[in-house]
N, C-alpha and C positions, 0 to 999 in steps of 0.2 A: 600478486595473484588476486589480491580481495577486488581491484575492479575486473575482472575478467566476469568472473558473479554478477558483481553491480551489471554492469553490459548486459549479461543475461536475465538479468530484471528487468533489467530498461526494453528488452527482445519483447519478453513475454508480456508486461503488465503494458504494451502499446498491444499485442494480439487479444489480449483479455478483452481492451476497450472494441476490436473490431468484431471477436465474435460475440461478446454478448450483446452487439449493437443489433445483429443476423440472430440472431439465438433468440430475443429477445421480442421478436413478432409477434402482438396478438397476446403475449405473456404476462400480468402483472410483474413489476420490476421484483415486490417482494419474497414472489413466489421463486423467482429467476435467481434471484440469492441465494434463496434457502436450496434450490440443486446444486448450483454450485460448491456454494457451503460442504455439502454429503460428500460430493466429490473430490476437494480439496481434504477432506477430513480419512479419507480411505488412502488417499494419494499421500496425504503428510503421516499419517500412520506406518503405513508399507514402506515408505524409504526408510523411516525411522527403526523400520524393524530387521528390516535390509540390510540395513550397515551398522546394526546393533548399538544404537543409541538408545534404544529404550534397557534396556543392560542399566544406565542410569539410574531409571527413575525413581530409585528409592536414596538418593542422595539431595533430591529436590527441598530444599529447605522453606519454610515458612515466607519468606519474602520474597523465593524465586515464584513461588507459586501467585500468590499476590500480583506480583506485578507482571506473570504470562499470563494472571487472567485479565487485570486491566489491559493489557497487550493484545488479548483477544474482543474484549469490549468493543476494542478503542477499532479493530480491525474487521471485525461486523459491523459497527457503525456507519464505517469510512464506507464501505462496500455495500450498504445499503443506499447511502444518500447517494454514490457511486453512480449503481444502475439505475434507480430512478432518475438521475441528471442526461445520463444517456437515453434515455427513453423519452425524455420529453428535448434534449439539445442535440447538436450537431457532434460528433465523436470528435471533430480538430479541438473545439471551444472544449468541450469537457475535459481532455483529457489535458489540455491543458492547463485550466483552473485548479484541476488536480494537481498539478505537480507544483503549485504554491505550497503543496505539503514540504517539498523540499527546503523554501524558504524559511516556511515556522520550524522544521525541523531544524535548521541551524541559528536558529532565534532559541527555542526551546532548549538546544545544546549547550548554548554559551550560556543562558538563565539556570536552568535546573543541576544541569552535570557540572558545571563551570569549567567547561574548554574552550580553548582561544577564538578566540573572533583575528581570522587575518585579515589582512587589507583585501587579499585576495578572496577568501571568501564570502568577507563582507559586497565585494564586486559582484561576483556570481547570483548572491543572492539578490541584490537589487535589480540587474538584469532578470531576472526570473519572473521578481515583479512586474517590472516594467513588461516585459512581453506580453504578462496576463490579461496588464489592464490594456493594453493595443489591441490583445486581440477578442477579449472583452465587449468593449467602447467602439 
């Protein structure tokens, strides 16, 4: 079931890149975040409260907090350098320099968490690369 989701990440964060590309006219990129940002934050609230996850929130322990917030750092950041890339590049090129995050994320997996590097993903990932820099170059 969990890639049926992924898929539907992969739906949305390819639509993100073409409306904020439209959305984005005329806009500072930083300004163009920070609505989004508001948006996502009412939207990830509401479901959360929707399906009674936030019922949780007082089980949230010192390091889950920690590392949702570096999680959120890390995910403002990403989304700022994001739309400024689009604003000044082509949406094909962006979005796929983007998705090198795939690659360091299973660089980063196998370093930090220490889970297996397979032949085959090791495959996957360096096709990732290689496509970036083709379409890069």
């Amino acid at each position: 079931m969990w890639w049926v989701y992924a898929l539907l990440s992969a739906l949305f964060a390819a639509l993100v890149a073409i409306f904020a590309k439209v959305g984005m006219k005329g806009v500072d990129s930083d300004l163009a975040t920070a609505i989004r940002t508001v948006v996502i934050l009412f939207v990830a609230w509401g479901i959360a409260y929707f399906r009674g996850a936030t019922n949780g929130i007082q089980l949230l322990t010192r390091n889950n907090l920690i590392f949702l917030g570096l999680s959120g750092v890390a995910t403002g950041l990403s989304w700022i350098f994001y739309f400024r890339a689009l604003q000044l590049g082509k949406v094909a090129q962006v979005a796929s320099v983007d998705k090198l995050s795939v690659a360091l994320a299973i660089v980063f997996s196998v370093v930090f968490l220490g889970e297996a590097l397979t032949i085959k993903t090791a495959i996957g990932a360096l096709c990732i690369i290689g496509g970036t820099l083709i379409l890069v170059l």
